[in-house]
N, C-alpha and C positions, 0 to 999 in steps of 0.2 A: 532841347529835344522834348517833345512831349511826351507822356506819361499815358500808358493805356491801363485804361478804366476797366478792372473785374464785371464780367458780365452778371445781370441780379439773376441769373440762372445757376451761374456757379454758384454766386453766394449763400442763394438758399439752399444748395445742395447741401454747401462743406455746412452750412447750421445744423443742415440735419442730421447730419452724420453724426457732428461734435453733439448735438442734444442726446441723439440714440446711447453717443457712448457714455453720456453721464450718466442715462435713465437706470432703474433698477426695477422697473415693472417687470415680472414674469418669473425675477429669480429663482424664488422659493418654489418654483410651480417644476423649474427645472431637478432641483435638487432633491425637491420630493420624488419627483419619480424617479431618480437613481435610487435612492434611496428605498423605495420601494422595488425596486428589480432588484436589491440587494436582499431585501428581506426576503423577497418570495426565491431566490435560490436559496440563501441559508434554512428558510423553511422544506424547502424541497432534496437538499441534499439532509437534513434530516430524516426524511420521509425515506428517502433511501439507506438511511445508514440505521433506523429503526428494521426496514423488512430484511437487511442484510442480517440482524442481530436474531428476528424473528428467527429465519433461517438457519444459522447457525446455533442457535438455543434448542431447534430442534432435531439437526442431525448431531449434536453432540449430544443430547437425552437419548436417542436411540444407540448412540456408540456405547456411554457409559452404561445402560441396562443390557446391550450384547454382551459385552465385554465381562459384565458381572457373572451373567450366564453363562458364557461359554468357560471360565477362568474355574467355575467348580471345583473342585478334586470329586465331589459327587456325581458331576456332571458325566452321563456313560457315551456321549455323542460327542462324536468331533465337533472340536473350537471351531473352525470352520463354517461348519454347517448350523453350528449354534447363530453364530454371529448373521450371518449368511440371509438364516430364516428369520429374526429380527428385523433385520432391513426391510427385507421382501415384504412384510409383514406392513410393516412403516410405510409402504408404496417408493421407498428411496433405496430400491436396490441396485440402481445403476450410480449412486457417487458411493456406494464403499470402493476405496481403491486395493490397502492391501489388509489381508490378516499374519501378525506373527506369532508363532505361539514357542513355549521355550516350559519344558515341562521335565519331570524326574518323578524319581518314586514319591515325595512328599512334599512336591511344590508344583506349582502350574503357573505360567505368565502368560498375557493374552495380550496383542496390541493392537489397537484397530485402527485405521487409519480409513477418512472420508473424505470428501471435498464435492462442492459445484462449482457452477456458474449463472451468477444472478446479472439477468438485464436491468441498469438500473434506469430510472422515470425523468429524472433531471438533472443530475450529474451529467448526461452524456453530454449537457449544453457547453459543459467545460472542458471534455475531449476524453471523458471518463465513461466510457460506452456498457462497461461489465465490471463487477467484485465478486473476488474468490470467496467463499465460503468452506472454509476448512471446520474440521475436527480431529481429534486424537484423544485415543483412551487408552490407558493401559491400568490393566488390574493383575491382582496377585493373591494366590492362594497357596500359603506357603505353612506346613505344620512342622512348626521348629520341634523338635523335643520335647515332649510336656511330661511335667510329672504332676499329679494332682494328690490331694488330700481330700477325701467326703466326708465331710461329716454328719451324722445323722443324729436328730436328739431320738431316743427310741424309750422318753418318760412316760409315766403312767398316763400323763394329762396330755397324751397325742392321742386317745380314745375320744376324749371329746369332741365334738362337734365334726367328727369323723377325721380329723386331722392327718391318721394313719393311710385311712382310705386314700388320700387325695395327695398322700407324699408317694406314694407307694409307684402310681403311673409317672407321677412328675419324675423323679431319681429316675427311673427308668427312662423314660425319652430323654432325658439328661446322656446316658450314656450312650443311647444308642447316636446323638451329634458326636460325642467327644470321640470315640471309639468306632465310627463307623468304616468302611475296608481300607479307606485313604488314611486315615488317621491311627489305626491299633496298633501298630510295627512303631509308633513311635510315642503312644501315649504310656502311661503307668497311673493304674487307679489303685488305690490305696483306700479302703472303704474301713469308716470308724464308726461304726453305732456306741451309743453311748448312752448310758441311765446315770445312778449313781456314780458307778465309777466306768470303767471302761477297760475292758477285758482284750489282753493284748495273745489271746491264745496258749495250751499249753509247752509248744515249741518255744515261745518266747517265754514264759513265765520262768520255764527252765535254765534259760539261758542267759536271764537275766540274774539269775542269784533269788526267785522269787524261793518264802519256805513255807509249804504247807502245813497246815493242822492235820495232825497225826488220826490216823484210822481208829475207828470207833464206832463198838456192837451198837448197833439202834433197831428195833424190831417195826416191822414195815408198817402196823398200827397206830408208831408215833413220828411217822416221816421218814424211816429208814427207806433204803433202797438196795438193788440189787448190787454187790460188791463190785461189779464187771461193769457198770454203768458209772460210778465212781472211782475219782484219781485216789490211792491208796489201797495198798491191802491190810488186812489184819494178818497177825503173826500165823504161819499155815496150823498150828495147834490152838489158837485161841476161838473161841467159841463165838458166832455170829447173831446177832439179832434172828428171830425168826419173821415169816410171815407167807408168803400164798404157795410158795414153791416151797419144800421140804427139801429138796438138794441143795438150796442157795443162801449164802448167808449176804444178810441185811446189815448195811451202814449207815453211819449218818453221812449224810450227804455230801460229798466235793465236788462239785458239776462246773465250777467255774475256777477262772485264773487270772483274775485280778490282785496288780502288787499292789501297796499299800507307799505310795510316794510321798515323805514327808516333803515337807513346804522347799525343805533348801533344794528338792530337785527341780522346784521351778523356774530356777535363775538360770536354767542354761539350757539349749537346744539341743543338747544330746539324749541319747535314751539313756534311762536309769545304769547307772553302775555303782552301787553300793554294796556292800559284802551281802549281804542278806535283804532281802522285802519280805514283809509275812504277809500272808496271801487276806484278801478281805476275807470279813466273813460268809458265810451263807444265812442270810436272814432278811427281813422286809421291816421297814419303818411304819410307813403310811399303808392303808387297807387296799388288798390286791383284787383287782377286777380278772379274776379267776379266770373267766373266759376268752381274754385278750390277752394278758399278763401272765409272765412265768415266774414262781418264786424266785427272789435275790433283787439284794443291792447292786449286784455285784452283776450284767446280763450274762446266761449261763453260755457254755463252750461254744454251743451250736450258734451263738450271735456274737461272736470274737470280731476281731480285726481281719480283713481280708488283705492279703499285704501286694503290693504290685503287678497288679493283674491287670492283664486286657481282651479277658473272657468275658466278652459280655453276658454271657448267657450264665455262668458261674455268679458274676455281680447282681445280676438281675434277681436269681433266685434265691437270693440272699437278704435283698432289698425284700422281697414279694413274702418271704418266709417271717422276716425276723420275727421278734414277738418281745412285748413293752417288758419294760425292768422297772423296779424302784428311784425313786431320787433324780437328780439334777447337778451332775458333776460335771458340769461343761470345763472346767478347767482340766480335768484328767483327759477329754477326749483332744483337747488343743494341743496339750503336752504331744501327745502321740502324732498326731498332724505334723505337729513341726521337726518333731527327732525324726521321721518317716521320709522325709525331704531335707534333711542334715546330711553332709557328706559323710558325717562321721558314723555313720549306720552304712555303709559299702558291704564293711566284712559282714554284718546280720542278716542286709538282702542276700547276700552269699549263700548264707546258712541255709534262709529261708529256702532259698531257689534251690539247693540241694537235696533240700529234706520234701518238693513239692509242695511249697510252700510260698512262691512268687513264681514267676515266669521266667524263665531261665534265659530272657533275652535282655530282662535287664540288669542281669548282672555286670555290678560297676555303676548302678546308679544307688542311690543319690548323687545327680551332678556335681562338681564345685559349683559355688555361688557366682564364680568368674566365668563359666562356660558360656559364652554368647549362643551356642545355638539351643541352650533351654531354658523354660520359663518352666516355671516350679507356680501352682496356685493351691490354695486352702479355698475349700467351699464349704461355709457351716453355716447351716438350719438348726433352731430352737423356736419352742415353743414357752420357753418358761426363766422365770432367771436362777441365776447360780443359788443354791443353798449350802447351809452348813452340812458336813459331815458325821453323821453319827455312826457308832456301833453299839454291840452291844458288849458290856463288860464281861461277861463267859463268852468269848468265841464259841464252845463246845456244847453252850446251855441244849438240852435236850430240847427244850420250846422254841428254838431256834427257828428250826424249817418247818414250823405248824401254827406259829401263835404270831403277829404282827407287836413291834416295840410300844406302838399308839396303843393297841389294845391290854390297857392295864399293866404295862411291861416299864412305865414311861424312869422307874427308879431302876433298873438295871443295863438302861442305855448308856453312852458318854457320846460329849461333842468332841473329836479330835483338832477339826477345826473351823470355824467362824464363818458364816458366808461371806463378811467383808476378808479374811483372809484369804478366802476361796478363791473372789472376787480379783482381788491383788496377784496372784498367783495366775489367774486367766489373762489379765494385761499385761502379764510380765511375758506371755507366751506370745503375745500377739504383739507386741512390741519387740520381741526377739526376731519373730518374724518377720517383721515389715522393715530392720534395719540391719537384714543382710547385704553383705557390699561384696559386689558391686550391683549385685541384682539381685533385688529383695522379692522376695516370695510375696505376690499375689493374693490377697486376704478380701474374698466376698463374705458378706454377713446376710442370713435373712431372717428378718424376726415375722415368726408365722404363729399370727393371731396373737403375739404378745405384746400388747402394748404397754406403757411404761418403764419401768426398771430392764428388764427385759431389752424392750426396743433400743435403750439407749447402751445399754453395752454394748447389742451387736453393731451399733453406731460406732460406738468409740473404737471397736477393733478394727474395721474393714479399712483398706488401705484407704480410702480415701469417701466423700458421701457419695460416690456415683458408684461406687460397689457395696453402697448398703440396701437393701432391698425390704419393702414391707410386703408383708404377703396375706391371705384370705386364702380358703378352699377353692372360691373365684379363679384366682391368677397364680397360684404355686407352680403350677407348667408353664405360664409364661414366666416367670423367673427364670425359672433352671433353665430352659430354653434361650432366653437372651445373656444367660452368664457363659452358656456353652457355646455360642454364634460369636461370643469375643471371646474364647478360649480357642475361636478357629480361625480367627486373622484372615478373615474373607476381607479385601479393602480394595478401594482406588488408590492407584499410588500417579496417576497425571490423567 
């Protein structure tokens, strides 16, 4: 049988076919351009997932500044329309969807919720035609229970460089954040000025066991005063200093009520209770600036301790009045600070609030330290650091309330004690404070215009460096201002 012969038409077909399939010309040229259509959608679905982000960067800035706004306890306009007028404002006032607001006497929550719909550019190639663009904001402005402590240095050397001047409005705006109508019903300010020592009032000095220097003739030509203006009388038959008034009898001086707290009451947060305090004396160390300054170590009754109050107007004119004293006993005024926000002063706020002497609303505070719905803060300004304690050896010396201890007096003073033991005794208070448990009392420091020795104490007390504060007549209202804006727990909480 014969054998039929492949025609040379097929043969050079199937050659060619078999050549094509070996060949490798073109490949790369394929593979590149997938490759390329790969890059340019992962470029372009970034391009959309960049304006998606644009978008939602921006309606969640306008949520979270609504939200802020409207969540006030200041705020006198409905959350609502707070929120509302934000948007509109924004030109995005058709994707706010809802507002919730969740409010009481001393707390406000505001929740905002937004959304669109973004066309996206290249996505849609993959069957992704639109992305949601959501936000959500919720803020809270919530005033737990506050109790505070002010402290004020009210030394000689706050005349300088007007220091007085430029604390005077600062304390002031201070209080009108911390105390304003959302915030009184739940705050307690406890105001401590403070010189040498620091004068806890004659209700308290009594109360405490303090014991005064006994009544004594002085004639108003050597510092006497009128009897009725001073604590003590003389015996009703004993005979009175004279001087401008003929019916009045003249004594030496008792204007203030400063106890005399030796070192071991620094070791504990309680207020003094020792059988007896003698009362400091009435007298001046360093040379008085007459016309800003009132005689004493000691600052006299009218610049006492104001005890748990939420009069602003009563705090203000107190702040606006006070007038400089002698010395730099920053440890005395700390003591007071802390025993003043100790639970163990209840029954004294009692006293006090009875005799009109706190606010009768916070009777039963000082909180426990376990009370979750209160924060307890210490606020103290100085301008100078701690010194030693002097007196003079006659509490009664006649030169007492006319002559300064510096001017030629320097052998009839004593050191009682040391400014390094002053020093020791200031840390010992602020380390009382900072490690109450379960919730430790809040300790801002600002050192105004003092730098060194000074600075670095208020350093080492404040709870932590971000509640230590340097200040200038510059920025003393911006301090008190930003210490009282975290005293008001305005926050984002999502």
């Amino acid at each position: 049988m014969a054998t039929r012969s492949t025609p040379p038409e097929i043969h050079s077909l199937t050659a060619s076919v078999r050549s094509f399939g070996r060949g490798e010309d073109g490949s790369i040229t394929i593979f590149a351009c997938f490759m390329v259509f790969c890059m340019l959608m992962v470029c372009g679905i970034s391009v959309d997932m960049m304006r998606h982000e644009m978008d939602r960067s921006r309606l969640q800035a306008t949520a979270d500044r609504a939200v802020l706004a409207a969540t006030s306890l200041n705020q006198r306009l409905a959350p609502e329309d707070v929120v509302a007028d934000y948007f509109t404002k924004s030109g995005i006032r058709d994707f706010m969807s809802n507002v919730e607001v969740s409010q009481g006497l001393s707390f406000r929550t505001v929740t905002v919720g937004a959304s669109t719909t973004m066309t996206t550019q290249f996505m849609d190639y993959l069957g992704v035609e639109t992305l949601n663009v959501p936000a959500l904001a919720t803020a809270e402005d919530r005033v737990p229970n506050v109790e505070i402590s002010l402290v004020l240095d009210i030394s000689g050397s706050m005349r300088f460089s007007n220091r007085m001047n430029d604390l005077r409005p600062a304390a002031s705006d201070f209080l009108d954040i911390v105390l304003d109508d959302a915030n009184a019903q739940k705050t307690s300010v406890t105001l401590v000025p403070y010189a040498g020592q620091t004068n806890p009032g004659p209700f308290m000095f009594d109360r405490l066991n303090g014991e005064r220097y006994p009544a004594m003739a002085l004639d108003e030509a050597n510092g006497g005063i009128a009897e009725h203006l001073s604590h003590g009388e003389l015996p009703a038959d004993a005979p009175g200093g004279t001087g401008s008034d003929e019916n009045t009898r003249y004594v030496y001086p008792n204007v203030s009520s400063c106890l005399d707290i030796g070192t071991g009451g620094f070791s504990s947060a309680e207020l003094p209770s020792g059988i007896l305090y003698p009362q400091t004396p009435h007298f001046m160390n360093w040379d008085i600036a007459g016309n800003v300054m009132d005689w004493g170590w000691c600052p006299q009754d009218q610049t006492s301790i104001q005890y748990l109050s939420n009069d602003r107007t009563g705090l203000k004119n107190l702040i606006n009045n006070m007038r400089m004293h002698d010395g730099t006993g920053t440890h005395y005024a700390m003591k007071w600070a802390v025993s003043m926000l100790d639970p163990s002063s209840q029954d004294d706020v009692t006293a006090l609030a009875n005799a009109g002497l706190a606010a009768p609303e916070f009777i039963g505070r000082p909180a426990s330290y376990g009370d979750s719905t209160t924060q307890k803060y210490i606020i103290l300004m100085t301008d100078g650091q701690i010194t030693e304690q002097v007196r003079p050896i006659d509490t009664m010396d006649v030169e007492n309330p006319v002559r300064e201890l510096e001017k030629g007096r320097h052998n009839e003073r004593e050191t009682i004690t040391s400014a390094g033991t002053n020093v020791d005794s200031f840390f010992q208070q602020c380390d009382l404070a900072k490690s109450r448990s379960p919730r430790p009392i809040i300790v801002y420091t600002i050192a105004f215009e003092a730098p060194g020795t000074p600075e670095q104490q208020m350093r080492d007390c404040a709870s932590s460096p971000s509640h230590f504060f340097k200040a200038d007549g510059d920025n003393i209202a911006d301090v008190f201002e930003a210490i009282a804006y975290q005293i008001r727990q305005l926050r984002l909480t999502q």
